[in-house]
C-alpha positions as CSV (number, residue, x, y, z in Angstrom):
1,X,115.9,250.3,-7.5
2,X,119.4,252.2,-7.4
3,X,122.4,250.2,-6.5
4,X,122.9,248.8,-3.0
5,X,125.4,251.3,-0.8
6,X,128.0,249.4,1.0
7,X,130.3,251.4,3.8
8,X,133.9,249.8,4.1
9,X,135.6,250.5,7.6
10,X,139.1,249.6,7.8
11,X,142.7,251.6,8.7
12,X,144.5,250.3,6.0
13,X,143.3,251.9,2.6
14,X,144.6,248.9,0.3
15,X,142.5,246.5,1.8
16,X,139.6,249.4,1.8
17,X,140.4,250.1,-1.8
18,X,140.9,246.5,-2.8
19,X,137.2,246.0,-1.3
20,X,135.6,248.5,-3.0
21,X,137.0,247.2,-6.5
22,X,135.7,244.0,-5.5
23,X,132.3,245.0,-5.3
24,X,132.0,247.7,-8.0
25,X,132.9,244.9,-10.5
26,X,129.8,243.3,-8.8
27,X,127.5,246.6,-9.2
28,X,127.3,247.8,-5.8
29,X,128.8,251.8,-4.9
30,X,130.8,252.2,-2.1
31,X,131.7,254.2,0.7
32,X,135.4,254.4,2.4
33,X,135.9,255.2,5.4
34,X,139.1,254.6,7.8
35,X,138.1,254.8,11.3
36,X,135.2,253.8,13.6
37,X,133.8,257.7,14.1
38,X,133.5,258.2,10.6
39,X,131.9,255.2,9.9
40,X,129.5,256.5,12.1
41,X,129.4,259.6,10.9
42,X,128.8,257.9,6.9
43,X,125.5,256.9,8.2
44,X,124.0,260.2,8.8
45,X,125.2,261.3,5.2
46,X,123.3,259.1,3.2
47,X,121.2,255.9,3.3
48,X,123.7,252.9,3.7
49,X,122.6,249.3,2.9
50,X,125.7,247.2,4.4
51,X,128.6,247.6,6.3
52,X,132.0,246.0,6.2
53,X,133.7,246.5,9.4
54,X,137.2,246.2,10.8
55,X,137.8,245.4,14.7
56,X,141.2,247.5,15.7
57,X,140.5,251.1,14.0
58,X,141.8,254.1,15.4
59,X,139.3,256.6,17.4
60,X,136.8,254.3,17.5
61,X,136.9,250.6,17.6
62,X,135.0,248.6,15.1
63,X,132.9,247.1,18.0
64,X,132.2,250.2,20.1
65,X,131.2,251.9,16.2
66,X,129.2,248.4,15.8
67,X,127.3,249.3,19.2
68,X,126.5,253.2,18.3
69,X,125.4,252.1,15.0
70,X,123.1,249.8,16.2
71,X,121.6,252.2,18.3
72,X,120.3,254.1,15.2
73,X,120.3,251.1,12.3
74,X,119.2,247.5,11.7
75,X,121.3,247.2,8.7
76,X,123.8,244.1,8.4
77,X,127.2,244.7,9.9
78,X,129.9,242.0,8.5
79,X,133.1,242.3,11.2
80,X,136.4,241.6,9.5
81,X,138.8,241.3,11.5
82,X,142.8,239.2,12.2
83,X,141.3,237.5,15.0
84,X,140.4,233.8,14.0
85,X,139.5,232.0,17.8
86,X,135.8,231.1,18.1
87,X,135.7,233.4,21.0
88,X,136.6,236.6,18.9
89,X,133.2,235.4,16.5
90,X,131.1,235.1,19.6
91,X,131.7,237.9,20.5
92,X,131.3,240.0,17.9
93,X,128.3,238.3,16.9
94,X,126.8,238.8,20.2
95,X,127.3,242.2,20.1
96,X,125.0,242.7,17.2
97,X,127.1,241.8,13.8
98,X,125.4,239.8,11.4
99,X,128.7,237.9,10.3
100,X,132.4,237.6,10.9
101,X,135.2,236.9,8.4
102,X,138.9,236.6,9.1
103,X,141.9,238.4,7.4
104,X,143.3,237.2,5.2
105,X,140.0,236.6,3.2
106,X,138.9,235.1,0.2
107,X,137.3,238.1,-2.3
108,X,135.3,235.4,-3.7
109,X,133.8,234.5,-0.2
110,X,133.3,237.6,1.2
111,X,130.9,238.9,-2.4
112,X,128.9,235.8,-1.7
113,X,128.5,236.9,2.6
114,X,127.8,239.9,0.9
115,X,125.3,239.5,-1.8
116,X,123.8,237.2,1.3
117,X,123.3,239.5,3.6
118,X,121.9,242.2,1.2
119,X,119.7,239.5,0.3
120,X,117.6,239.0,3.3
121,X,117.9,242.5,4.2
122,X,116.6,244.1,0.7
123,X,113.7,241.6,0.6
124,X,112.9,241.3,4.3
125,X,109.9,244.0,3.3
126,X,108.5,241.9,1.0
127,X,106.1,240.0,3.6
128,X,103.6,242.2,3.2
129,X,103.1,241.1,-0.2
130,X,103.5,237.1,0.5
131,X,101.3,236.8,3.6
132,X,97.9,238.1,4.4
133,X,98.3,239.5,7.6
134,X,100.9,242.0,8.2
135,X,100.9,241.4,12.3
136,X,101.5,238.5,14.1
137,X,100.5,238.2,17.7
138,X,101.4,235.7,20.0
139,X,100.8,235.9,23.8
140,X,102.6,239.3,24.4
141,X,104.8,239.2,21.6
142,X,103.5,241.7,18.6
143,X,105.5,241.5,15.2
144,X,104.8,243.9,12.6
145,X,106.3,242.6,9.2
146,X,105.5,245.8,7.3
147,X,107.3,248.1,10.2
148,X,109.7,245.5,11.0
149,X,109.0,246.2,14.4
150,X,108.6,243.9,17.6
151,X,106.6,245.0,20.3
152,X,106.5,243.0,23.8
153,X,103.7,243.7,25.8
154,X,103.1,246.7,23.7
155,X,106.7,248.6,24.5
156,X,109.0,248.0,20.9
157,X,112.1,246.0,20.9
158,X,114.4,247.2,19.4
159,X,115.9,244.0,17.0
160,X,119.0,243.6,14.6
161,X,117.1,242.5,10.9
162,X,118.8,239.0,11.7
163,X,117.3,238.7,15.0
164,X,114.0,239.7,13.5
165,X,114.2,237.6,10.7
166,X,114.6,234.6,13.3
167,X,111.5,236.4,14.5
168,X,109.9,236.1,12.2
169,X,110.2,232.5,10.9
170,X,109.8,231.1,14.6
171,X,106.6,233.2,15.0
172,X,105.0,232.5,11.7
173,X,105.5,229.0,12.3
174,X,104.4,228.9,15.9
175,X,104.8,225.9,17.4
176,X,107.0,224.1,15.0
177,X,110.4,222.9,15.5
178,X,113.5,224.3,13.8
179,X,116.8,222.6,14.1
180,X,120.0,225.0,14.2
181,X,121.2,224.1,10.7
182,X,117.2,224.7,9.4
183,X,117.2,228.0,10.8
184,X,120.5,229.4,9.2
185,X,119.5,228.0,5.7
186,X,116.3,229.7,6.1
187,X,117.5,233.1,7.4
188,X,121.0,233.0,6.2
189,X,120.4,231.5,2.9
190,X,123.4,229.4,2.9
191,X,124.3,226.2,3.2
192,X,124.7,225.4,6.8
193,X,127.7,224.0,8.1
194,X,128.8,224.2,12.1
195,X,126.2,226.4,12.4
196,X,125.0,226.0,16.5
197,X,127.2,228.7,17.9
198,X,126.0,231.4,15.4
199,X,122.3,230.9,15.8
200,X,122.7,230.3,19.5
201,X,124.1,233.3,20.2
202,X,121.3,235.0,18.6
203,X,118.7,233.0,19.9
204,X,120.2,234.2,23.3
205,X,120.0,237.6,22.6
206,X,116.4,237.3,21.5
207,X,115.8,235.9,24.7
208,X,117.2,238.8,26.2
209,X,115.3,241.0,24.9
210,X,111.7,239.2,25.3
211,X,111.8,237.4,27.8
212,X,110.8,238.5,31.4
213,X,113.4,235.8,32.7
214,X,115.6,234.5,30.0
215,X,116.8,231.7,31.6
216,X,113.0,230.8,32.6
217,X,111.7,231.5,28.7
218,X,108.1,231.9,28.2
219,X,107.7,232.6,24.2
220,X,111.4,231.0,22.6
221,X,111.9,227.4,23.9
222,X,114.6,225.1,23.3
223,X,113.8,221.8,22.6
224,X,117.1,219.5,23.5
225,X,119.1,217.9,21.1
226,X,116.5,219.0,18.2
227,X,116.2,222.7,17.8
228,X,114.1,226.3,19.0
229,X,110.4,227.3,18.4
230,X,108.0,229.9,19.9
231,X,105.6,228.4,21.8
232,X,101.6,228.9,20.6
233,X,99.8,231.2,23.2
234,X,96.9,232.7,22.9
């Protein structure tokens, strides 16, 4: 296949051009861009595979461009961004990014978040060939692993690829029992260390968006002090 497409979204153009050099050595092409409207703007040019993306931009905010590229892409978002307090993650993890690193970072760090990210994304497609069945059904929930589509009670959900790969691993293995650090290893494929507020706050926002009463859940259960599944219902 032809080289992975990475945007970079930051004001400063040193740290934009220092990224880029970064991962051209590693044999990906890159896109600049220095503000949050022409980030979004990059994606209707040409197909983009990962984005890099600062918080405080001019014109548009790296978390309001996060939110209008959601609404028309799945593709991993990494937030970069000055602010270090566990709140600032949360939240920009809960707004849909896929992962968070502070300024100053560590080039070697963020290639291997990265080549991570790309990972699952590039081969999340690859079900089709590794299972027999490309749908799961369970109760309401439908999951299409060649669409990458989610469907409760028939209307789609619309899903970032990390929520649906947590999806995905929960409903194939209905029933069983996944501990927080089991889950990011799996979906993440990274060693997982203080790990429970990252997949929490996805786990919560899959509940939001499949459950009739998220606080009441019916498919994605917690079970205390060991981990989440997805119930078995026929």
């Amino acid at each position: 296949m032809d080289k992975p497409v990475i945007l970079i979204v930051d004001d400063d153009r040193e740290i934009v051009g220092a990224i880029a050099q970064l991962l051209i050595k590693e044999d990906y092409e890159c896109e600049k861009a220095y503000d949050g409207l022409s980030a979004v703007e990059k994606l209707g040019e040409r197909e983009i595979h990962l984005i890099i993306l600062d918080i405080m931009m001019p014109r548009l905010d790296g978390l309001s461009a996060m939110m209008k590229i959601r609404q028309q892409k799945n593709i991993p978002i990494i937030l970069l961004s000055a602010k270090t307090e566990d709140s600032d993650k949360i939240l920009g993890l809960s707004m849909g990014a896929d992962d968070y690193v502070t300024k100053p970072f560590s080039p070697p760090e963020l290639v291997a978040r990265v080549k991570s990210q790309l990972r699952r994304y590039m081969r999340l497609g690859d079900y089709q060939a590794r299972n027999n069945s490309d749908t799961i059904t369970i109760g309401g929930l439908q999951l299409d692993r060649a669409a990458k589509q989610l469907y409760v009670d028939g209307e789609p959900v619309k899903l970032t690829y990390t929520e649906l790969k947590i999806v995905e691993l929960l409903m194939t293995n209905a029933g069983n029992v996944f501990s927080a650090e089991e889950i990011y290893e799996r979906v993440w494929n990274e060693e997982a260390y203080s790990v429970e507020n990252t997949v929490m706050v996805h786990i919560r926002r899959i509940r939001e968006k499949i459950e009739i009463n998220p606080k009441e859940p019916k498919y994605l259960k917690v079970v205390w002090g060991i981990g989440y599944k997805i119930e078995k219902i026929k």
